[in-house]
N, C-alpha and C positions, 0 to 999 in steps of 0.2 A: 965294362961299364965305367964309364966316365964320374970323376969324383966330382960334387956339388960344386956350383963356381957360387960368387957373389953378387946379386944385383941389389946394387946399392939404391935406398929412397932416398933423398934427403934434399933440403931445399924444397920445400914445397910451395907452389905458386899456381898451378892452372885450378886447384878444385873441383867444383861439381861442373862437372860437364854432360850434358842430354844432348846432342848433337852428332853424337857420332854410338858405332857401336861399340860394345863395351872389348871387344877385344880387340880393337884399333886403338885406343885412346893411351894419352899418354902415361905412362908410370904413375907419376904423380896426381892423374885425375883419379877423378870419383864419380862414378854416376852416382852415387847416393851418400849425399853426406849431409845428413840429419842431424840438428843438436849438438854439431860439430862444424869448424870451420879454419881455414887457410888463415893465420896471422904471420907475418915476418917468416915466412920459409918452414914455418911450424904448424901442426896439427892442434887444434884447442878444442875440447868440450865447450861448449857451452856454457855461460856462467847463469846463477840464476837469478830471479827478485830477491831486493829485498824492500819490503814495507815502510814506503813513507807514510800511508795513512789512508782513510778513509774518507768519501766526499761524506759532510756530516754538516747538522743543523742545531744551533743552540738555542733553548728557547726557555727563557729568565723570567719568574715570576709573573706565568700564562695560568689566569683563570680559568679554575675546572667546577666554578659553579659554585653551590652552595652542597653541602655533606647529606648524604643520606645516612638515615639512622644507621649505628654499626651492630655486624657490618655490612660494610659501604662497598661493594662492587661497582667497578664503572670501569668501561673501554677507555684509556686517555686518549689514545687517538679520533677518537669522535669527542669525547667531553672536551677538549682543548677548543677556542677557538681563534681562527680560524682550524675546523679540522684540517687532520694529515690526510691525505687521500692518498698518498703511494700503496699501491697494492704490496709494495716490495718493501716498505718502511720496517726497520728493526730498533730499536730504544737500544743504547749504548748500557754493558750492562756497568752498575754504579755509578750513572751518573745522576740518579732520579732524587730530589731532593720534592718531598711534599708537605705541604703547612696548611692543616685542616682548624684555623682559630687557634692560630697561635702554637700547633700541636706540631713537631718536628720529626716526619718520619725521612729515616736516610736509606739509601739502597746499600745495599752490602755486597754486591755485585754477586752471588750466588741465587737469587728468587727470593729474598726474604731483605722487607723493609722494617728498623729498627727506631723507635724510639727512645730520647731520655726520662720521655714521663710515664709511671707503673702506667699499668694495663694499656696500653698501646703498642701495637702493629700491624704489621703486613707483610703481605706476601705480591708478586709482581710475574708475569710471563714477558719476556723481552720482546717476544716474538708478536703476541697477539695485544700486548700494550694493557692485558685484561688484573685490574687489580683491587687486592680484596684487603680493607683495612679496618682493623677491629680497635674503635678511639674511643676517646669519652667525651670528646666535643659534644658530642648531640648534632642531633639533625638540623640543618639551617645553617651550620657554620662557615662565615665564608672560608672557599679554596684556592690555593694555587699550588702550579707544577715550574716545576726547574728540571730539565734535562736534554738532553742529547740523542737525536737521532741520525739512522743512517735512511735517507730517501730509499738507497738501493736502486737507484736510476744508472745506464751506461754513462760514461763518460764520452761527452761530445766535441769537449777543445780542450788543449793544454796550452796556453795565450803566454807570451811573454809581453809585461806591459813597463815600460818606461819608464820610473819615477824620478822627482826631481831632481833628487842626488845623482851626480855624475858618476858614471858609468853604475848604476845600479839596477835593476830590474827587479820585479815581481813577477810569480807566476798567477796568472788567472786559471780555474779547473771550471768547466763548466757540465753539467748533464744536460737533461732535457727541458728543466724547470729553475734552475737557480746558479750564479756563480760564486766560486767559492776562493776562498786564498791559505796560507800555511803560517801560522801565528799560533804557538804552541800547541799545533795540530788543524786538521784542516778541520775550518770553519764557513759559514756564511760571509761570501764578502757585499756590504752596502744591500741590508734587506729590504726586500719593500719589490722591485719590480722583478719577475717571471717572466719564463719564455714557452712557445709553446709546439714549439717545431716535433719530429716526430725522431723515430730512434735510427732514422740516416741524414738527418739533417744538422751538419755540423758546422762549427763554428769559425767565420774568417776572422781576422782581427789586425790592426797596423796602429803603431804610434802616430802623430802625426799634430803640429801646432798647442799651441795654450791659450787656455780663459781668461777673462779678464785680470783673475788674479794671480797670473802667471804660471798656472799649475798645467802641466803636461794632461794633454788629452788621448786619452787611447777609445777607439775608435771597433766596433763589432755590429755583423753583419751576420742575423741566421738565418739563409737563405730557403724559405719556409714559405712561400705563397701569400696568396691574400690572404689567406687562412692566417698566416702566423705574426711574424713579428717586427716594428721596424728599426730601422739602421739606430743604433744606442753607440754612446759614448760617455764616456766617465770622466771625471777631474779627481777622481780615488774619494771624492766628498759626496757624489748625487750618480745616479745615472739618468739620464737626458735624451729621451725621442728626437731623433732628428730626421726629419721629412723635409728638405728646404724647396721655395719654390723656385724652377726651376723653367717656368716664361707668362707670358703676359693675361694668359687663359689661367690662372690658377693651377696649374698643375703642379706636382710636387714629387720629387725623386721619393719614392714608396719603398724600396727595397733592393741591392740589391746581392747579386756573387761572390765578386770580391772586392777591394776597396785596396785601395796602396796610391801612397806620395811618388810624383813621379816630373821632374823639372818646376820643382816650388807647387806645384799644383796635389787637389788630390781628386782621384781619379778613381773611377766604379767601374764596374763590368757588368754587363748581364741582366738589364734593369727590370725592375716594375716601377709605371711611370702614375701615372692620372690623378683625378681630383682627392682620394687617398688612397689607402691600401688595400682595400676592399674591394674598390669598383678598379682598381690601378689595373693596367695591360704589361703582357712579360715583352720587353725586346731583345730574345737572346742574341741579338748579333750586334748590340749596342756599348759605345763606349763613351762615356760621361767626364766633363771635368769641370772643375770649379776656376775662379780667378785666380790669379797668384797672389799668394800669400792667406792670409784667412779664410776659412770655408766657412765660416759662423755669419757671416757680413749678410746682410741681408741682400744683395743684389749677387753673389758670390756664385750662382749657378744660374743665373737667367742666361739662354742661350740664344734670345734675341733684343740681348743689351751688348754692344761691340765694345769690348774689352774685359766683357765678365767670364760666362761660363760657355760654355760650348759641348758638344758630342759627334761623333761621327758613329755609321754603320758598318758592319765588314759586312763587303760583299761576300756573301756566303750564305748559304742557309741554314751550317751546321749552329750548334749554339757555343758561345763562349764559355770556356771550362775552367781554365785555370791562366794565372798571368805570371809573369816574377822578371828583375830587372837583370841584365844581363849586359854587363859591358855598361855603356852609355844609353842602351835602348830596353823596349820591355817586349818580352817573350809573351804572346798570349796562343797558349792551344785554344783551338777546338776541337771538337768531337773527333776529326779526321784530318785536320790540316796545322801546318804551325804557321803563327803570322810575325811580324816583328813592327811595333810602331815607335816611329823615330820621329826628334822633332827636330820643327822647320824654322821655329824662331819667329815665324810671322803672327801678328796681332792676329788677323782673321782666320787663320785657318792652323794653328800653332802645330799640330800635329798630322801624320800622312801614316797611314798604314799598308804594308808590302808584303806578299807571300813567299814561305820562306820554303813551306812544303808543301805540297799539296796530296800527299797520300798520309803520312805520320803527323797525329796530333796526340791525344791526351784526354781521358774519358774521366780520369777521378779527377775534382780538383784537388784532393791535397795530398797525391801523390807526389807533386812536384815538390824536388830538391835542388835546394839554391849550391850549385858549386861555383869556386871561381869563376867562370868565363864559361860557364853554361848553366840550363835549367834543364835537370831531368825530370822526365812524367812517362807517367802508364798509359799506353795509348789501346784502343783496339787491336792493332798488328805490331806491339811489342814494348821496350823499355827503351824510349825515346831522348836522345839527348842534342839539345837545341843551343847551339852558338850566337843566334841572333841572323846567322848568314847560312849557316846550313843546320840539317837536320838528319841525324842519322839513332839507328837501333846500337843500343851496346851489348842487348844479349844476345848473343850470339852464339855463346856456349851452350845457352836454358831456351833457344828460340823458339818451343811451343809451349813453355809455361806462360805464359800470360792466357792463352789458351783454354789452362784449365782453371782460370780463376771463378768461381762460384758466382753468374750475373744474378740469380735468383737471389730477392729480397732486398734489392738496390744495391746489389753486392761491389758494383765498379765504387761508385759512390761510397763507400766504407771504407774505400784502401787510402793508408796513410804514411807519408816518408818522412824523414827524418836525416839528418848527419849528423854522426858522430864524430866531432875535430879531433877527440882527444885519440881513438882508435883509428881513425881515420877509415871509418866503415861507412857505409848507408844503408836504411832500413825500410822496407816498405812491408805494411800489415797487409792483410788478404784472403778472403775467407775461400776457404777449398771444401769442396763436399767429399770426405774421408772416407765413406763407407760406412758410416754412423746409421741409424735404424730412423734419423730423424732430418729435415734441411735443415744446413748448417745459414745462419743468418751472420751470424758474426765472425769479424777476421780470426781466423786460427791458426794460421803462421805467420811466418816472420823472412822475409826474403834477405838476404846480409847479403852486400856487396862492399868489397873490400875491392880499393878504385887504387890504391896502390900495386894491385897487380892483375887486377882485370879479374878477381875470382869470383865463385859465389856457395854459401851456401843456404841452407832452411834450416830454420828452427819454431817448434811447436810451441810456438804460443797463442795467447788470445787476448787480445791489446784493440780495443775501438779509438785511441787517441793517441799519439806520441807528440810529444813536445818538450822542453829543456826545462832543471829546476836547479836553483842558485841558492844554497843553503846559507843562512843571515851569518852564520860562524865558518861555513866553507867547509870544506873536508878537507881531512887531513889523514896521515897512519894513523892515527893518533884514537881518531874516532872510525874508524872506517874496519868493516870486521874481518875481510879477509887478509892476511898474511903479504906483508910487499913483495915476495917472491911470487906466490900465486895469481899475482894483479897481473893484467893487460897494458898497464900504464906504462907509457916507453919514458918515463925519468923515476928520480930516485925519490922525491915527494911530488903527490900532485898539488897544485896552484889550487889556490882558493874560489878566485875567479873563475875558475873555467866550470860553466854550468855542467851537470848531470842528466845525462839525456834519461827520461822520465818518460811511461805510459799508465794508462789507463785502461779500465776492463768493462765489460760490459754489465760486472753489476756494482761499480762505484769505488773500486781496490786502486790506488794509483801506487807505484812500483819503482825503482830505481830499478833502469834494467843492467844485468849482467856486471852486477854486485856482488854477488856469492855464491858459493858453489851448489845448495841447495832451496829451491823458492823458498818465502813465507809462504804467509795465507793468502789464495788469492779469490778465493769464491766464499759464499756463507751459505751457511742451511738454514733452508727453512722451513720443515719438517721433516720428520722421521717417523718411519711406520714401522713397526717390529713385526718378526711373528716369530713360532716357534716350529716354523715346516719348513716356509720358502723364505731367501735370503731376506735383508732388510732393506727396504725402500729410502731413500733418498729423496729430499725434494730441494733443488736450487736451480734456480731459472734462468735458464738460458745455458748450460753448464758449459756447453762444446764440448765436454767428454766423450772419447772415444771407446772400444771395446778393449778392456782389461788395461785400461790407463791407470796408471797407480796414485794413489791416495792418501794421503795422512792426515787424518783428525786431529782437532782439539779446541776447546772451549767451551765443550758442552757445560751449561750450567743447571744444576740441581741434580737430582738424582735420576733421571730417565734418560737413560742410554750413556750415561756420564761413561761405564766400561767405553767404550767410541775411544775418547781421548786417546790420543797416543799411537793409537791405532794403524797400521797400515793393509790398506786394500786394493784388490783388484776390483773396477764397474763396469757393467756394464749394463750400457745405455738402456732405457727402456724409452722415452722422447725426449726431447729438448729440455724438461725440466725434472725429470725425474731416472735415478738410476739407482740398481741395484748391489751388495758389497758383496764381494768373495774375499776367501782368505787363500792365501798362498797354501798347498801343499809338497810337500816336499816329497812328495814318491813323482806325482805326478810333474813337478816343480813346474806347472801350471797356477791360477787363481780357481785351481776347482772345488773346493768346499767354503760353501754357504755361511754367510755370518748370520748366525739364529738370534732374535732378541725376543723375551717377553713386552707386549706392546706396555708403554709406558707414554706417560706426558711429555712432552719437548718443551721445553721453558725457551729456548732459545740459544746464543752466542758460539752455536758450532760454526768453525770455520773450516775449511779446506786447504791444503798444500799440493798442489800438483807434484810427482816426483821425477823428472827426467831424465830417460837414457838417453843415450844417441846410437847412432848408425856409422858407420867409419866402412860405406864398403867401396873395395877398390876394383880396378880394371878386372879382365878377366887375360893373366899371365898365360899366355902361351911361347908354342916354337913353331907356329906355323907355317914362318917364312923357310924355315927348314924340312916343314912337314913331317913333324914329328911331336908327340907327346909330348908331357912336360912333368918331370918327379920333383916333386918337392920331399923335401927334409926337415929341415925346422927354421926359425925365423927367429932372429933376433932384433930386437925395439927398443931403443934408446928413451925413454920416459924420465919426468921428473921423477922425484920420488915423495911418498906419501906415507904417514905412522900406519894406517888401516886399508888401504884401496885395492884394488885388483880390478881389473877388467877382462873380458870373453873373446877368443877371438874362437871365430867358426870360419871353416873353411867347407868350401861348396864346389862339385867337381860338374865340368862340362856347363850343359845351363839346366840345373837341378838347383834352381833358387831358396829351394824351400826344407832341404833336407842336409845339415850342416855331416859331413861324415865324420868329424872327427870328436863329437858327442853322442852320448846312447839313443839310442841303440843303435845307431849306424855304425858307432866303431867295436862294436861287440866285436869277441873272439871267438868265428864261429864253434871252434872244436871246445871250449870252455862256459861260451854264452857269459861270461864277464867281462867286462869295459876293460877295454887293449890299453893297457900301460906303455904302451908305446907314442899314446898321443895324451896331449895333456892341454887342455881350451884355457885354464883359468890362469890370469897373468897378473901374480903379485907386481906392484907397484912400491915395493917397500924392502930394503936392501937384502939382494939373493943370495949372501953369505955374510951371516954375524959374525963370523969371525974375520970378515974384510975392511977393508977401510968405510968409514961413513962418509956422505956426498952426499949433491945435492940432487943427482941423476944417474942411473944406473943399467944396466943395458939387464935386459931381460929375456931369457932364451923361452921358445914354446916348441913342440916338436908337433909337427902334423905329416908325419911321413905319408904324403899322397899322389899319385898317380889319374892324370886324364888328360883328356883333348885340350882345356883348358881349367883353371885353377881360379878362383875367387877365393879371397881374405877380407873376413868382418870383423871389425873391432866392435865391441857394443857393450851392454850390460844386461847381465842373465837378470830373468824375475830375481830368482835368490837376492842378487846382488841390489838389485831396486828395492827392497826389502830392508835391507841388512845398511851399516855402515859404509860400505862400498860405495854407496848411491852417492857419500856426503864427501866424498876425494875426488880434487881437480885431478884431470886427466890430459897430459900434453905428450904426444910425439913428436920427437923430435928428428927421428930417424930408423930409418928401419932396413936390414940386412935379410933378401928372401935366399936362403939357400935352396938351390934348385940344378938342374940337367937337363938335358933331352932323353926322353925316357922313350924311346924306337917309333914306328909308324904310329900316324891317326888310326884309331877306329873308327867302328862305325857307332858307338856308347855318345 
């Protein structure tokens, strides 16, 4: 018998590869690489959120009437007016200041409002806004409310908007009804106008000229029908309908795709045109521009005044989807074809448009990502990247996941991209139907493409908006929580300036992504049903949670269900807004026993943290070309190192995907019936001999002595471990040593 030789990993660079089969592919691929991904030659976990904040509404000395005798029960969100109508609305807990004649009750942020004059209080439910105050005003007295809510709407854009100061920017956040900005927390920006588009209807946006008094105008377009809304623009002082007329009939640009400056001009896609928005007609193969220089001018889009505004049609019937500048020209997909319009310099006809491809175009608009000297987008037949002069697919590795992207529920239309300069990755969201018990409506992964070396992998999130955010102080080590060794960041401090690439969820959470090793919170509850037979019900909308996706609680306020906090669970699903908790047991180390609650009141402010493992599985190791088995021995993996962590590695023989042999009871000793000591899954990550030198990375042996046709190795995280402290350690490979041989002929196993 031949002694183990060494096949060395290291340098890693191809990733998740679907394209081939798994026992062809090279060393270093993965057909499944979950929550984990290809950095600089290296293996990384996944980093996770961390919590910039909530889209939120403040609302200062809003009359709630005159006082009914105490006490005085009253819903604030119907006594307020204008009422809240969000079905999804939750009150900020502590922020409720009430003045019933003069009478000062304050929230305490647990359910209970306090006053400084005797015999006055209250009590408050965040959730249902329902509040009961026992005062000595008497009846009659005038009232008002101070406080803070959360709408609990998706988030529909993350805008960067231009302000006057050189090189500066703000982020705009927008849902489905209001925009919002970050000024000691996210707030209402400029109240007063509403939008009314629907929860796939998102937001385009572009810098572009200034007002009479010189202030920078930013410029948004929610591409929402007669039904919805039109073209707005800001000077950061008003927001401003602008419908301009656009020829000698009265008619008026109504609406429309996208909107972007393009040779001093600014230029629309995709129009609604007519006498206004209402009665206006769609021309999706329409392209629109203004005169040069001001689009405010009153004559600035007539397109039968010579030398104003102008439009041409693509010939085409598909509809225009998305646009972006590229080179000296502009990239416009449609639905099935790429086009490129280039301009000609002439008064009359300034612009000429040329087809670039005529089978790959681009079906979301805001999947496109602007790189140097291309525009990527998602098309119907793949992941499309356009030069201006050609047009080709770059996955080619993943060539049927576009495939499986979820169309159901305007599911193309929800997918969103992004670049990440400082990792030099790309992102695009995308909703997959997992297996869930209910359709999935919103994005629930995260595609990573790392263009440095052509890799790719997934991770499990649930993001309806990405876009960049620019912190007014910047980041630094300094304020920043994880550890500069643990960072992603290729220098020794990050720059101030370089924005944070930032998302948004589907119930109003916005996130700095891949910030830390553990999420915050990224969902809220909004009920809880107890019992004292079957497990306890869940209620939060929209959740995207899968089957035995793990959980952590906290914020529950007041006394019912408050045990919750802290808590960590396995759900599982019952529909889209409601799901059930189990607790981990440890015989089974499944989430099989039931979390029992006596029913109690929900006052409100529980939130959610998702807890993430990943997946790290590799090729399937053979000697085929020898024709011959293949023995493994043990494995050694060069890791950083961590005070607490450890990760699982399982190993699976032939294609038995689902039964790891070298965990119980597969690797039972049949003559004993006790777990074979000779194999060992769990792989500390935190120095394998105290009495050795300390470092920053340590090589760590696992033994899986196994025999088959072919061999597969999973790195991941046990439930235990997604439970336990484990979950909260970065995880990086570095390199990994499989010791193995040819272990005699195939069988037929």
């Amino acid at each position: 018998m031949t002694a183990y030789k060494p096949l060395h990993i290291s340098g890693n660079k191809t990733g998740l590869v679907q394209s081939r089969e798994e026992f062809l592919l090279p060393n270093d691929a993965y057909p499944v690489l979950e929550n984990a991904y290809v950095w600089r030659e290296r293996i990384k976990r996944k980093q996770g959120y961390e919590l910039l904040g909530r889209l939120r509404r403040k609302l200062t000395a809003t009359s709630i009437g005159l006082s009914g005798a105490s006490p005085w029960t009253f819903t604030l969100y119907t006594t307020v007016s204008p009422a809240i109508t969000e079905a999804t609305a939750q009150i900020e807990p502590g922020s409720v200041i009430i003045n019933v004649g003069g009478i000062i009750f304050t929230d305490q942020g647990d359910g209970t409002l306090t006053s400084p004059t005797p015999g006055n209080s209250g009590v408050i439910n965040y959730q249902t806004s329902v509040i009961t105050l026992i005062h000595t005003a008497g009846a009659g007295a005038a009232s008002t409310a101070t406080f803070n809510y959360y709408p609990g709407l998706p988030v529909m854009g993350i805008r960067s908007q231009d302000l006057n100061a050189t090189n500066n920017q703000r982020t705009l956040f927008f849902d489905q009804k209001y925009c919002y900005f970050y000024s000691n927390g996210l707030q209402e920006f400029i109240p007063g106008p509403t939008w009314t588009g629907n929860n796939s209807d998102f937001f385009w946006s572009t810098n572009y000229w200034v007002d009479g008094a010189n202030l920078k105008l930013f410029w948004v377009t929610n591409f929402s029908g007669t039904g919805g809304d039109p073209i707005r623009y800001t000077n950061s002082v008003t927001w401003t309908n602008f419908a301009p007329t656009i020829n000698a009939a009265g008619d008026v640009l109504a609406q429309c795709q996208c909107i972007i400056p393009f040779r001093s001009r600014l230029m629309v896609f995709n129009t609604y045109e007519g006498p206004n928005l209402a009665t206006s007609t769609n021309y999706p193969q329409r392209i629109r521009w203004s005169a040069i220089g001001s689009p405010l001018t009153a004559n600035s889009w007539l397109d039968d005044m010579r030398g104003q505004g102008g439009f041409l049609d693509i010939p085409t019937n598909e509809v225009i989807v998305s646009v972006g500048n590229v080179r000296d020209n502009l990239v416009i997909y449609c639905s099935r074809s790429t086009w490129q319009l280039r301009y000609t310099g002439r008064s009359i006809a300034p612009f000429q448009i040329e087809k670039v491809n005529s089978e790959l175009g681009a079906e979301s608009t805001f999947s496109t990502v602007q790189f140097d000297t291309s525009l990527v987008g998602i098309g119907d037949k793949g992941i499309v990247e356009c030069d201006s002069f050609k047009s080709n697919r770059i996955d080619i590795k993943i060539p049927d996941l576009v495939f499986q992207f979820n169309d159901a529920s305007n599911g193309t239309k929800r997918i969103q991209g992004i670049r990440d300069f400082v990792q030099r990755l790309a992102y695009w969201t995308y909703p997959y139907q997992s297996g869930t018990p209910y359709d999935i409506v919103y994005p629930n992964r995260r595609l990573v493409y790392n263009y440095e070396n052509d890799s790719w992998a997934i991770f499990t999130d649930c993001l309806t908006a990405l876009g960049t955010f620019l912190p007014s102080s910047g980041r630094t080590w300094a304020n920043t929580l994880i550890p500069w060794n643990q960072a992603n960041f290729p220098w020794n401090n990050r720059p101030q300036l370089i924005p944070d690439v930032i998302g948004g969820n589907q119930q109003g959470f916005i996130e700095y992504l891949d910030s830390k090793v553990s999420n915050d919170v990224s969902l809220f509850i909004s009920a809880i049903t107890g019992n004292t037979s079957t497990p306890t019900v869940v209620t939060s909308k929209d959740h995207t949670l899968s089957t035995f996706q793990v959980i952590q609680i906290s914020g529950i306020r007041g006394s019912g269900y408050a045990s919750l906090n802290d808590q960590i669970f396995g759900v599982v699903p019952i529909d889209k807004d409601t799901f059930e908790l189990w607790k981990y047991n440890s015989v089974s180390k499944d989430f099989t026993t039931p979390q029992l609650d006596v029913p109690a009141i929900y006052i409100g402010g529980g939130q959610i943290a998702v807890r993430d493992g990943f997946v790290i599985q590799s090729k399937k190791f053979n000697y085929v070309d020898q024709g011959n088995s293949i023995q493994m021995g043990y494995i050694d993996v060069l890791m950083d190192s961590t005070n607490e962590g450890e990760i699982t590695l399982n190993t699976f023989v032939n294609y038995n995907d689902d039964a790891p042999i070298n965990v119980e009871p597969q690797n039972d000793d049949p003559d004993t019936n006790q777990s074979n000591t000779f194999f060992n899954s769990v792989v500390d990550t935190t120095n394998p001999n105290s009495d050795g030198p300390i470092g920053t990375k340590y090589w760590q042996r696992v033994y899986c002595p196994t025999r088959g046709n072919f061999l597969t190795i999973v790195w991941t995280l046990s439930n235990a471990q997604l439970i336990d402290v484990a979950q909260e350690s970065d995880v990086q490979i570095d390199s990994q040593i499989l010791w193995n041989r040819p272990a005699g002929r195939l069988t037929n196993g």
